[in-house]
N, C-alpha and C positions, 0 to 999 in steps of 0.2 A: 419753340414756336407753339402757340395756343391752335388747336383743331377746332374751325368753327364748324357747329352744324348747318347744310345749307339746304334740309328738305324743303320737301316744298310747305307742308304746313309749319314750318316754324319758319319760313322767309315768309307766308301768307296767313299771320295767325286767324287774323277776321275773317277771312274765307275759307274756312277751315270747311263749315257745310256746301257751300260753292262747291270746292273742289271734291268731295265726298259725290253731289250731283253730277257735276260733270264726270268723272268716273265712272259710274254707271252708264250713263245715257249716254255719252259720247266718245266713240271710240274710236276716234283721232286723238281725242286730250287723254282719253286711256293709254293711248298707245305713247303719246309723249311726254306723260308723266312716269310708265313705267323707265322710259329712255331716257330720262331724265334721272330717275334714281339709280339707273344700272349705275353711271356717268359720276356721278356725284360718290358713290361705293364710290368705285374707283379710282377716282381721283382725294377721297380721305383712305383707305388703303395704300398709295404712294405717300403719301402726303405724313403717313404717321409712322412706313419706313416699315410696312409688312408687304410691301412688291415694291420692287426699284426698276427706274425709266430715265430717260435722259428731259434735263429739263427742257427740252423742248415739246418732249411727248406730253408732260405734266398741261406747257400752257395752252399745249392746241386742244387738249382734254376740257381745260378750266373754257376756255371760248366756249367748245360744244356745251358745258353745262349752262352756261350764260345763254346763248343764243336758244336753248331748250324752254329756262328761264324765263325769259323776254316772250317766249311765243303762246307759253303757258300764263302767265299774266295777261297777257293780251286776251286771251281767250277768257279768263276768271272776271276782268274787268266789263268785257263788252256783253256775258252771259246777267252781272250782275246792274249793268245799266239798263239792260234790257228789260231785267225783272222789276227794275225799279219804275219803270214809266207803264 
């Protein structure tokens, strides 16, 4: 099985300084980008078979990095609509 990367700047390569901004200045998207990569370790740590879990812990893992994912996009898209108008 191939280990894909799934940080957030390589799922978001374009807003690479977006997310660099919002990291600083905003510390909710700070707080959910670090929770976002706790999530993400850990779930390529099982994944690559240096901590074992049962697969059900793996997919409620894989949700929370998605649903982190989704909130943090949400947040990169409407900072960057904003700047655009």
């Amino acid at each position: 099985m191939s280990l894909e990367k799934h940080d957030l700047l390589h799922e978001l390569p374009n807003s690479k300084d977006t997310i660099h901004e919002l990291k600083t200045k905003d510390n909710h998207f700070a707080k959910l980008f670090d929770e976002y990569h706790e999530v993400d370790h850990e779930v390529h740590r099982i994944e690559s078979g240096a901590e074992h879990s049962s697969d059900e812990y793996l997919e409620e893992r894989k949700k929370v990095r998605l649903n982190l994912k989704d909130q943090l996009y949400a947040m990169v898209r409407d900072y960057e609509a904003a700047k655009a108008s």
